[in-house]
Backbone as ProteinMPNN parsed JSONL, in Angstrom:
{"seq_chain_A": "XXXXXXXXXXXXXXXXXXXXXXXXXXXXXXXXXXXXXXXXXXXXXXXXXXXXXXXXXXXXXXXXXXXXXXXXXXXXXXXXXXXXXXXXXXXXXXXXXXXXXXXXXXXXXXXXXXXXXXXXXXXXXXXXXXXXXXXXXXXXXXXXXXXXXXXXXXXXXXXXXX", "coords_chain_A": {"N_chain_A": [[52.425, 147.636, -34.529], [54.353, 144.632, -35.72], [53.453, 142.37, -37.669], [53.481, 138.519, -38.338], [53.404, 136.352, -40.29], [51.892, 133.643, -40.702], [51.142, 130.661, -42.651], [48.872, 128.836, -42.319], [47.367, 126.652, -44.243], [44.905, 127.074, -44.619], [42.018, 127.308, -46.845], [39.886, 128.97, -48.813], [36.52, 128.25, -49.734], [33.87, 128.863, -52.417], [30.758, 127.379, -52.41], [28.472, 125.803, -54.317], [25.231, 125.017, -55.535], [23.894, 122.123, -57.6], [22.372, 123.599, -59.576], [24.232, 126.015, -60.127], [23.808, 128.15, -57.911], [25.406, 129.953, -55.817], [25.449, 129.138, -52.914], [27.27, 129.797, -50.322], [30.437, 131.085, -48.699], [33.195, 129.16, -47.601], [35.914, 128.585, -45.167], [38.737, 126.359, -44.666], [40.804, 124.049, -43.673], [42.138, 122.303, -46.484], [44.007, 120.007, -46.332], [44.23, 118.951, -43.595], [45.683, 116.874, -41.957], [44.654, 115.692, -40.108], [41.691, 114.916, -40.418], [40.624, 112.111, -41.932], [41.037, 110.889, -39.772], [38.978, 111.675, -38.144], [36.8, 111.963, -40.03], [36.071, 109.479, -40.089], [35.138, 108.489, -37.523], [33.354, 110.4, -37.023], [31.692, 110.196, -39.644], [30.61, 107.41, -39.269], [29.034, 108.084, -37.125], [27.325, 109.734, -37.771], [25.567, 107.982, -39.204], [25.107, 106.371, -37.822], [22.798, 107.996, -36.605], [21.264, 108.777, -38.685], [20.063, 105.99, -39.558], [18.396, 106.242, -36.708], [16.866, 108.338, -36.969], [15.61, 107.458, -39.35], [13.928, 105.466, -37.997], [12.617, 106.314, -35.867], [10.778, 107.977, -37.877], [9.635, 105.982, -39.339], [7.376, 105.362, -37.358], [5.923, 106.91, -37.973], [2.271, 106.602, -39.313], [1.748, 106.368, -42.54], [0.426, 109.338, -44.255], [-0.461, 110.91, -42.155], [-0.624, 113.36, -40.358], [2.147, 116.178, -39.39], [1.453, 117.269, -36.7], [-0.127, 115.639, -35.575], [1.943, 113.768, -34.444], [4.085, 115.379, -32.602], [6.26, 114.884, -31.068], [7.788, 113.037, -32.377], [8.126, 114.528, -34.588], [10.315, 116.469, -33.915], [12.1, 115.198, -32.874], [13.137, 114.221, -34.8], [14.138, 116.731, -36.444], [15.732, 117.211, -33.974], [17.931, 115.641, -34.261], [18.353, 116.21, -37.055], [20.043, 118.795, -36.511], [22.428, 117.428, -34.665], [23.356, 116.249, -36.586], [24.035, 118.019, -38.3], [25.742, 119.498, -36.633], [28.068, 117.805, -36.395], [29.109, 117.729, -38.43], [29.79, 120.332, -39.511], [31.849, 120.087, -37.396], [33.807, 118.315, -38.586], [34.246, 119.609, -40.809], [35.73, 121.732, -39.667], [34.369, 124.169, -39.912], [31.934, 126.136, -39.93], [30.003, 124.978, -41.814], [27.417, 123.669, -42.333], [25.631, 125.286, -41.933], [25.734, 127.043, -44.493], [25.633, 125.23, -46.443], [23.168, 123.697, -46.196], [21.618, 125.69, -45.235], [17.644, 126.141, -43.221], [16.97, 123.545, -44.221], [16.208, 120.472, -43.698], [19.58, 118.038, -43.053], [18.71, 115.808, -43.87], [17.511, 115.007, -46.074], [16.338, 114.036, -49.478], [18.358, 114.584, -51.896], [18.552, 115.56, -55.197], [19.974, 113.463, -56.541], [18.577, 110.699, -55.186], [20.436, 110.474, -52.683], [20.818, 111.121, -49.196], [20.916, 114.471, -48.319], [23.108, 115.069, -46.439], [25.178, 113.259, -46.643], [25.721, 113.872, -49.445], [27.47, 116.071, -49.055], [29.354, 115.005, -47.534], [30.412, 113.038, -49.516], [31.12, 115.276, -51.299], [33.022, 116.743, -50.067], [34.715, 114.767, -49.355], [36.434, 113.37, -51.81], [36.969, 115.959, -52.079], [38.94, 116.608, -50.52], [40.733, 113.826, -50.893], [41.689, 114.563, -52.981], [43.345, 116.902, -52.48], [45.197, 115.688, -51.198], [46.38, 114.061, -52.688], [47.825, 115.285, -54.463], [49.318, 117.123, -51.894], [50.678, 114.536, -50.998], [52.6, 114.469, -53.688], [54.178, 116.895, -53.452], [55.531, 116.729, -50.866], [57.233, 114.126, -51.299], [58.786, 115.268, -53.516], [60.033, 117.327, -52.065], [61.251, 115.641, -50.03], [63.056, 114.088, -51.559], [64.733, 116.361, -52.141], [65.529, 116.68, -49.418], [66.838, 114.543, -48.922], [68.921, 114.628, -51.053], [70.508, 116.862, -49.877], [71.324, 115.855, -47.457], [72.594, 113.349, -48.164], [74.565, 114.718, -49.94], [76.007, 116.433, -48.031], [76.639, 114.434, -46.307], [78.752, 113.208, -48.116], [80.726, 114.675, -47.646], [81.692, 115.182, -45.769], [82.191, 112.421, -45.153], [84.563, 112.223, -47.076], [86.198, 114.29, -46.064], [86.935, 112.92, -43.399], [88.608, 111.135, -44.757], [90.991, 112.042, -45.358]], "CA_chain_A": [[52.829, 146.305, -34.126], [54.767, 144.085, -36.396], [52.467, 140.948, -38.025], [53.779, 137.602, -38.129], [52.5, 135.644, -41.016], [51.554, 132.038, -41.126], [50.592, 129.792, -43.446], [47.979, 127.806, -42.095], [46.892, 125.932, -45.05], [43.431, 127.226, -44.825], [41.459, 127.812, -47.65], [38.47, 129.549, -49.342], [35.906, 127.821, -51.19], [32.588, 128.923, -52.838], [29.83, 126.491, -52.326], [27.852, 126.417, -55.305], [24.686, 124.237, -56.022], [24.209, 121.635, -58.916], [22.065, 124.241, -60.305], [25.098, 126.904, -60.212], [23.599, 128.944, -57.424], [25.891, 130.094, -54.898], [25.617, 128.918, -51.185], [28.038, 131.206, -49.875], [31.568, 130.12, -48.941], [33.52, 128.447, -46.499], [37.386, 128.091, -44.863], [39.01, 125.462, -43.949], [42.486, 123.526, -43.839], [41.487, 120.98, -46.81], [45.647, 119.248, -46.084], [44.36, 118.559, -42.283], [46.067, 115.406, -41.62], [43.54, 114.812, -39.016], [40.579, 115.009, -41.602], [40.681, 111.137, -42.179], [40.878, 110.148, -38.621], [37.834, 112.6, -37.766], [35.799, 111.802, -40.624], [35.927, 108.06, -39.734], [34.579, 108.612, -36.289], [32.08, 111.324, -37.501], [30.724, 109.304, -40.365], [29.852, 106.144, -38.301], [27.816, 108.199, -35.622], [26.25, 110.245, -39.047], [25.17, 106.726, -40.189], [23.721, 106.076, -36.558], [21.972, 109.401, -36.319], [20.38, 108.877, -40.269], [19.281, 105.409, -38.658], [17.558, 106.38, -35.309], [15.537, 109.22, -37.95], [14.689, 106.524, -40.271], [13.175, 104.294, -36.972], [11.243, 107.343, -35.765], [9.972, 108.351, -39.343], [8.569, 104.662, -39.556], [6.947, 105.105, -36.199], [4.742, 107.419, -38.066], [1.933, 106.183, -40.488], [1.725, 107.608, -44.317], [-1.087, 110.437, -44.464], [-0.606, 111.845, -41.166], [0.563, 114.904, -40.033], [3.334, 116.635, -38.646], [0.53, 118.15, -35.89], [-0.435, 114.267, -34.744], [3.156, 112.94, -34.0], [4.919, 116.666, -32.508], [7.481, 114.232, -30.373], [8.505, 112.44, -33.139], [9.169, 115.565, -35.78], [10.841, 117.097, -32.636], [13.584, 114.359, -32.435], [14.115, 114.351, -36.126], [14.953, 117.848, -36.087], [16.891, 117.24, -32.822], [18.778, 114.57, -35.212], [19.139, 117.151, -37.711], [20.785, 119.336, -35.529], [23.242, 116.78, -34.627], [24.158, 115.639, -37.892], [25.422, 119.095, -38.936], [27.17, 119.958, -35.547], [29.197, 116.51, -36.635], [29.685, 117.77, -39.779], [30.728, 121.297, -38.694], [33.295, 119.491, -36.366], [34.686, 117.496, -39.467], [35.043, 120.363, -41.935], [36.178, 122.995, -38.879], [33.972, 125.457, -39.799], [30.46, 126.216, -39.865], [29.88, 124.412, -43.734], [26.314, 122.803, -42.545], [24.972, 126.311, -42.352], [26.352, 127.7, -46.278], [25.316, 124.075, -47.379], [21.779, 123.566, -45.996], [20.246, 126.782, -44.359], [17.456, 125.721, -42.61], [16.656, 122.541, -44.786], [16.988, 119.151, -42.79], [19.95, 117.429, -44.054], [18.824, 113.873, -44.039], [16.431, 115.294, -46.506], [16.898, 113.668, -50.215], [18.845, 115.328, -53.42], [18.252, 115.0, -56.491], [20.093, 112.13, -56.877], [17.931, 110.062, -54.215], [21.126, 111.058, -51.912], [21.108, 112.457, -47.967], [21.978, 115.765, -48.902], [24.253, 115.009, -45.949], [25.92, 112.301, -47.748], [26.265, 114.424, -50.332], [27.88, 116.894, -48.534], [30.342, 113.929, -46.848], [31.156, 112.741, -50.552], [31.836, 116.19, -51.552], [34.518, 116.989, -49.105], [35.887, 113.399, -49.6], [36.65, 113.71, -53.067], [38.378, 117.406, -52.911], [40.383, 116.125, -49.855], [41.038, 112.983, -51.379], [42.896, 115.427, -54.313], [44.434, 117.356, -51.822], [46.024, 114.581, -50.166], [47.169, 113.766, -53.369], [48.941, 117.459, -54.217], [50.534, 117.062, -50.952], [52.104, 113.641, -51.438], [53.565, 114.894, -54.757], [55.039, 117.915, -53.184], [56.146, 116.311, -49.617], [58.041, 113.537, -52.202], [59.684, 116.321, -53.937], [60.217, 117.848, -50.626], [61.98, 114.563, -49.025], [63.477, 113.532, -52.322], [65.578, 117.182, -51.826], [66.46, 116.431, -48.346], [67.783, 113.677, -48.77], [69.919, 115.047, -51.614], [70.805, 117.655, -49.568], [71.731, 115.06, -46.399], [73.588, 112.669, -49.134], [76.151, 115.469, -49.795], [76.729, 116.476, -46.474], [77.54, 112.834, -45.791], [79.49, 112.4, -49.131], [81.615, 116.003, -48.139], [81.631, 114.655, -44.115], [82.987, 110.862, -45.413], [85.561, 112.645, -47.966], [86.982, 114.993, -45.288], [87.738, 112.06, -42.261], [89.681, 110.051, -45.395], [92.511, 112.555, -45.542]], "C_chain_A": [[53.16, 145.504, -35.381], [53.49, 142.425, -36.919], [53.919, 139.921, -38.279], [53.15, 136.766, -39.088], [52.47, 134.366, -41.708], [51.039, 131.866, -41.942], [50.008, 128.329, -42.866], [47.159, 126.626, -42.94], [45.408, 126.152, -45.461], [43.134, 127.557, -45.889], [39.989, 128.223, -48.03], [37.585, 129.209, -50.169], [34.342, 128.431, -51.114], [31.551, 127.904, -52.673], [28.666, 126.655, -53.304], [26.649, 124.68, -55.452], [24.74, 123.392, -56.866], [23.47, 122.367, -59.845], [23.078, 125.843, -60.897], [24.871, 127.728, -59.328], [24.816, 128.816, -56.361], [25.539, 130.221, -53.631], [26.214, 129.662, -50.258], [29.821, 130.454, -49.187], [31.854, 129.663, -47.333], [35.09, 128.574, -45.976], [37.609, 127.325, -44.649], [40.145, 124.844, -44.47], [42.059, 122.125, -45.214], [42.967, 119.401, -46.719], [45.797, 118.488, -44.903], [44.969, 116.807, -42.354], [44.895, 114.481, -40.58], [42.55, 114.673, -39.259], [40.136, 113.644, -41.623], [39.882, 110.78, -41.046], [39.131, 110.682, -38.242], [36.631, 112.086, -38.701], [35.495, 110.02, -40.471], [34.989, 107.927, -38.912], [33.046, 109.231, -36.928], [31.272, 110.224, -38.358], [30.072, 108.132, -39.901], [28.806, 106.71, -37.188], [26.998, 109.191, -36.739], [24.885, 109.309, -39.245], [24.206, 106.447, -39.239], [22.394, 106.658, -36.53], [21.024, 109.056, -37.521], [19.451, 107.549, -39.418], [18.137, 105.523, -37.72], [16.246, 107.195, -36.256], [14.635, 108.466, -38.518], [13.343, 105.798, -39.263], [12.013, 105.372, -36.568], [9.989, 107.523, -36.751], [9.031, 106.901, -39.107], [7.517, 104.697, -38.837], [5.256, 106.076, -36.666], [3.322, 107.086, -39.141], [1.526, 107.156, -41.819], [0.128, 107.852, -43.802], [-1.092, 110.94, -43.386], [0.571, 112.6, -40.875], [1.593, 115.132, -39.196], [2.536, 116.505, -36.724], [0.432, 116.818, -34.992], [1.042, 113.766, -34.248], [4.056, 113.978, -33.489], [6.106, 115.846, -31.713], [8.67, 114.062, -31.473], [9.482, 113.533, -34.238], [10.071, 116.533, -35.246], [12.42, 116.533, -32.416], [13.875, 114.282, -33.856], [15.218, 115.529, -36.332], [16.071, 118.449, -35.341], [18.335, 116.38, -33.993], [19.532, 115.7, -36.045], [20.231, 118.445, -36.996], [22.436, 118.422, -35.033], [24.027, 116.621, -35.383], [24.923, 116.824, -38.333], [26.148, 119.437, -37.859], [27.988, 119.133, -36.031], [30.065, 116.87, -37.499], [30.564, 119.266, -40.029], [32.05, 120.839, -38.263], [34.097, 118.551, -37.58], [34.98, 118.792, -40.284], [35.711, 121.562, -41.13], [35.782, 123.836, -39.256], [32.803, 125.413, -40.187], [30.002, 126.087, -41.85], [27.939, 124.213, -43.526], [24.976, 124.342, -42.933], [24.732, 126.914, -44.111], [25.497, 126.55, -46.706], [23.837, 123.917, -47.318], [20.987, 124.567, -45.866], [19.421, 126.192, -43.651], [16.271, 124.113, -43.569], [17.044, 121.42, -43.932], [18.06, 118.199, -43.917], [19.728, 115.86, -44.51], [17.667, 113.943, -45.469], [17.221, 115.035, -48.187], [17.208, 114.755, -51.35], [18.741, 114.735, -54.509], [18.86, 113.535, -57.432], [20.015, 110.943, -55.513], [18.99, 109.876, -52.924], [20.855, 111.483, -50.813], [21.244, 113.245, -48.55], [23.361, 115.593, -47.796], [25.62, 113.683, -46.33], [26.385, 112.827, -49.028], [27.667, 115.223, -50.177], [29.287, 116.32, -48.105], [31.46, 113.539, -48.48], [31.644, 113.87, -51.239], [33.67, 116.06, -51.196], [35.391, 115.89, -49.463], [36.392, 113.314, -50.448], [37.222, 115.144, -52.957], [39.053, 116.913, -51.783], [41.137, 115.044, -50.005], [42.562, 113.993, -52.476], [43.493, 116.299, -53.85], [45.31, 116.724, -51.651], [46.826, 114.554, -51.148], [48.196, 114.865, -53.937], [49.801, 117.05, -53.277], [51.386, 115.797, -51.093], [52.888, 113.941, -52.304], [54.507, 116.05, -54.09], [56.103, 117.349, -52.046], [57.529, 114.869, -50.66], [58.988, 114.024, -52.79], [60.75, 116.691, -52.651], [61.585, 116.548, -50.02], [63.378, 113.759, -49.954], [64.85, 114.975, -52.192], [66.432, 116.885, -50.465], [67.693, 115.834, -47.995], [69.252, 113.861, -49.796], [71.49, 115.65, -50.751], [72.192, 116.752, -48.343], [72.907, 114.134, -47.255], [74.672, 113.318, -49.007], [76.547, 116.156, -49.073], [77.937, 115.555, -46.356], [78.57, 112.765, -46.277], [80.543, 113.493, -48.044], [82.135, 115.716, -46.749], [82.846, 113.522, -44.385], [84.598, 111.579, -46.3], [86.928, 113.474, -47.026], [87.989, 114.42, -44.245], [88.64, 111.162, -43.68], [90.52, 110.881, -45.843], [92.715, 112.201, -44.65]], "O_chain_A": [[52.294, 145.598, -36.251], [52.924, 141.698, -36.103], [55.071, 140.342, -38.384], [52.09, 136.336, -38.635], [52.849, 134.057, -42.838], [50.284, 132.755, -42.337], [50.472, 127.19, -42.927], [46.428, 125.813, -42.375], [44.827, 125.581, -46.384], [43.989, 128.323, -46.333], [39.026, 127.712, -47.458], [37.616, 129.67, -51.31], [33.696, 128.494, -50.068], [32.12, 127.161, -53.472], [27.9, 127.604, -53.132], [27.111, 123.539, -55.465], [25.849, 123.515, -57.385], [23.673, 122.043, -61.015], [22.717, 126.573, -61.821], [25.715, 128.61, -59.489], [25.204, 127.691, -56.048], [25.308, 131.338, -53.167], [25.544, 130.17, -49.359], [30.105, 129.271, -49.377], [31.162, 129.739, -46.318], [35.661, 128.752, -47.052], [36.619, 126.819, -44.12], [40.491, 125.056, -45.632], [41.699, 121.03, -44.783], [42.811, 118.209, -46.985], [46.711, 117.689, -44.699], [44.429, 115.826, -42.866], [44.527, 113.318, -40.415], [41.955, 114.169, -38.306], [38.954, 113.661, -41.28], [38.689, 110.479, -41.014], [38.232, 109.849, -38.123], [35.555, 111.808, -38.171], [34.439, 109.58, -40.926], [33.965, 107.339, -39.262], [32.001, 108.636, -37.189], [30.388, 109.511, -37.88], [28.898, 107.945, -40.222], [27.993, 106.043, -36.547], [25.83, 109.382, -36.402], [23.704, 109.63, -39.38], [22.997, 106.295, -39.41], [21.285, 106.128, -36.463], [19.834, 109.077, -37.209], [18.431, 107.811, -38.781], [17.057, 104.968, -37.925], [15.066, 106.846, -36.286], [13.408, 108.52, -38.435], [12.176, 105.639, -39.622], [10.821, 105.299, -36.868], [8.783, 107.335, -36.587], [7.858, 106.909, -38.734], [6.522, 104.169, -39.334], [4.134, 106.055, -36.162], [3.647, 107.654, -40.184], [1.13, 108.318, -41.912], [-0.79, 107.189, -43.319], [-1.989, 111.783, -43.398], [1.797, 112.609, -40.986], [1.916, 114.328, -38.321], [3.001, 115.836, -35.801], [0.837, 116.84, -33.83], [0.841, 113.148, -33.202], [5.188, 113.677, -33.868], [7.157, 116.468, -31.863], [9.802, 114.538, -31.565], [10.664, 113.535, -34.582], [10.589, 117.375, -35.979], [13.449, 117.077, -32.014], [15.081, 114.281, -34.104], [16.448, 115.496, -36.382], [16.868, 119.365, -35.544], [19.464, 116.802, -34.244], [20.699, 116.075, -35.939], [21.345, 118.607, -37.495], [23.496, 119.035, -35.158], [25.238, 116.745, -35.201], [26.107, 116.802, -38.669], [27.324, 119.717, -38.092], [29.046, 119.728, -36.235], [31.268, 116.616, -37.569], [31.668, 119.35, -40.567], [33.133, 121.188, -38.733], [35.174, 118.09, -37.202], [36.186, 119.004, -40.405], [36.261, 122.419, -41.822], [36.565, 124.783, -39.185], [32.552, 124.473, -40.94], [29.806, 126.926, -42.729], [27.202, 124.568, -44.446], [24.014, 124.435, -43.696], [23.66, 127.112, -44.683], [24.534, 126.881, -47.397], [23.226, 123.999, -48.383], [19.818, 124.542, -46.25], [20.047, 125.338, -43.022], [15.07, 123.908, -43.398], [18.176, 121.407, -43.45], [17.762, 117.773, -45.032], [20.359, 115.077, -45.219], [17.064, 112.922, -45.799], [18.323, 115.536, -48.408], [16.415, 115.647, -51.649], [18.831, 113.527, -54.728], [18.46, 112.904, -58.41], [20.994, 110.436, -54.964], [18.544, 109.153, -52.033], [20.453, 112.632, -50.996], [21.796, 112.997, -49.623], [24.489, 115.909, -48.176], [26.827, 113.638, -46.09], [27.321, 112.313, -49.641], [28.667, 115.103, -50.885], [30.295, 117.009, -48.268], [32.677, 113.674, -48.604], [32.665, 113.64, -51.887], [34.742, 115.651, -51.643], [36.566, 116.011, -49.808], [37.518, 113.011, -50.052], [38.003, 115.472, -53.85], [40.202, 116.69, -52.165], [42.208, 115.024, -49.398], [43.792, 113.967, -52.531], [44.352, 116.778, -54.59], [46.418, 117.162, -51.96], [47.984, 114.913, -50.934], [49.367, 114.991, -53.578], [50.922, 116.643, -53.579], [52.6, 115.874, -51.277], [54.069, 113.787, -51.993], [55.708, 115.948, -54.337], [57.317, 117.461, -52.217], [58.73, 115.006, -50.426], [60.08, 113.457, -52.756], [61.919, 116.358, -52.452], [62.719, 116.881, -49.676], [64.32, 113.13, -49.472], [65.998, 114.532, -52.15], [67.661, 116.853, -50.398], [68.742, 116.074, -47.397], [70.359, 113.416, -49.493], [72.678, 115.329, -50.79], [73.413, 116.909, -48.342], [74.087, 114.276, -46.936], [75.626, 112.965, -48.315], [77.624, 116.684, -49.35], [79.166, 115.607, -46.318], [79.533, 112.407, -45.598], [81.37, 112.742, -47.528], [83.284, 116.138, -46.619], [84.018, 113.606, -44.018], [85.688, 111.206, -45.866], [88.141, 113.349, -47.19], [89.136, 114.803, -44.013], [89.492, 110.411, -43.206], [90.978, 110.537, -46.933], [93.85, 112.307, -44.187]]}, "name": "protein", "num_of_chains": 1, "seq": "XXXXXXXXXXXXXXXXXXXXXXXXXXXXXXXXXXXXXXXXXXXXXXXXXXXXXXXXXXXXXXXXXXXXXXXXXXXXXXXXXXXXXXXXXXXXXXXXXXXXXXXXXXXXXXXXXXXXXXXXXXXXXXXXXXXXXXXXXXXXXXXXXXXXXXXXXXXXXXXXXX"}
């Protein structure tokens, strides 16, 4: 059977700690046009979700255990759960797994950070410098067309004035 071969834009990245360890990698379109719109939405019900954790967490007092409050560390976890399906559904492909394992991500990084905030400003920053790649090329790209369309026109206009 003959293949057919697209260019989906997808790509392959490594996921690598700030200590250099490797996470393991990932795919994904980082050019999606619909990336923006998605991460808008997503990040505002992130922000909720970190929220509702925080209100629980309070609910419990310092020095007691997991064992005394099992509701409460029940719905965090549920939370966590949430927060990476979201975050899954923004990068299109199972990232929260490679990135966390089974660490909660609301859980802080070394620079007093979510790790899922981390994770958010990652992505935002290399698709930010995608975006920018593609405007330069699509510019190129449109800046030819129109060449192209120009001397049509000129060779179109030149032809009706005989």
């Amino acid at each position: 059977m003959e293949q057919l071969v697209f260019d989906s834009g997808m790509e392959r990245y490594e996921i690598v700690d700030v200590s250099g360890k490797v996470l393991g990698t990932v795919e994904f379109n980082p050019r999606d046009l619909n990336f923006y719109a998605r991460a808008k939405k997503i990040y505002a019900e992130i922000i909720k979700l970190i929220q509702d954790a925080q209100i629980l967490a309070e609910e419990v007092p310092d020095g007691a255990s997991e064992a005394e409050y099992p509701d409460i560390t029940g719905q965090i976890e549920a939370v966590d759960k949430k927060i990476k399906a979201k975050l899954d559904e923004l990068a299109g492909c199972e990232i929260s797994s490679v990135v966390f394992g089974d660490t909660n991500c609301m859980s802080l990084g070394r620079n007093g950070k979510h790790l899922c905030r981390n994770l958010l400003e990652m992505l935002a920053g290399h698709i930010e410098k995608k975006f920018e790649e593609q405007k330069a090329v699509t510019e190129k790209l449109l800046a030819e067309y129109t060449e192209e369309y120009d001397a049509e026109a000129g060779d179109t206009a030149e032809g009706t004035a005989n």
